[in-house]
N, C-alpha and C positions, 0 to 999 in steps of 0.2 A: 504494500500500500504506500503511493505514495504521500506527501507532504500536506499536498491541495485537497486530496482526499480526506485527511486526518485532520486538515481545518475546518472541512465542515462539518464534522460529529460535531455534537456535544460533547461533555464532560465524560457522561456516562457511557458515552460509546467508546472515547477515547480509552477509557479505562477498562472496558471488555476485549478491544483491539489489543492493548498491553497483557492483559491476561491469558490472551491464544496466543500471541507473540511467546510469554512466556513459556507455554507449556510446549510449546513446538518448539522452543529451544532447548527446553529438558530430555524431548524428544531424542532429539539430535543429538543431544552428549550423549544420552546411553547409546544410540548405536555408535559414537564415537568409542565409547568404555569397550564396546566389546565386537571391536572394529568391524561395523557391518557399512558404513558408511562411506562412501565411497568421495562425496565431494566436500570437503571440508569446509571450503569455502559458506557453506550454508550457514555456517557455527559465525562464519562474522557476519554476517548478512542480516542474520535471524539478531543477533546483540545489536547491532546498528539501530533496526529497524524498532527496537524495543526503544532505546537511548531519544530516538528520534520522536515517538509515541511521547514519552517521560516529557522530554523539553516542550512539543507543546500543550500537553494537557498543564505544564507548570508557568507555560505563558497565560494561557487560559483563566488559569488559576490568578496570577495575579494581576490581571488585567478586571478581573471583579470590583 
């Protein structure tokens, strides 16, 4: 998801977006732990994409 996308959630969608974000990167690391994973790459894409989620639901935030 990009940027423009996550601008126009609300609050509470932002924060559901951050919550799949997270579990799909829990995901990820276990098939990293037990090396079934093949593009690693996902593991910074999925962290990025959370980080990114975080800053604007905390622009959001203090734009109230």
């Amino acid at each position: 998801m990009n940027t423009t996308e996550l601008r126009q959630k609300d609050a509470a969608g932002i924060k559901a977006e951050i919550k799949d974000l997270q579990k799909a990167h829990f995901g990820l690391r276990m098939q990293k732990a037990t090396q079934q994973l093949g593009n690693t790459n996902q593991l910074r894409e999925t962290r990025r994409s959370v980080a990114r989620a975080k800053t604007i639901l905390a622009e959001k935030q203090a734009a109230k």
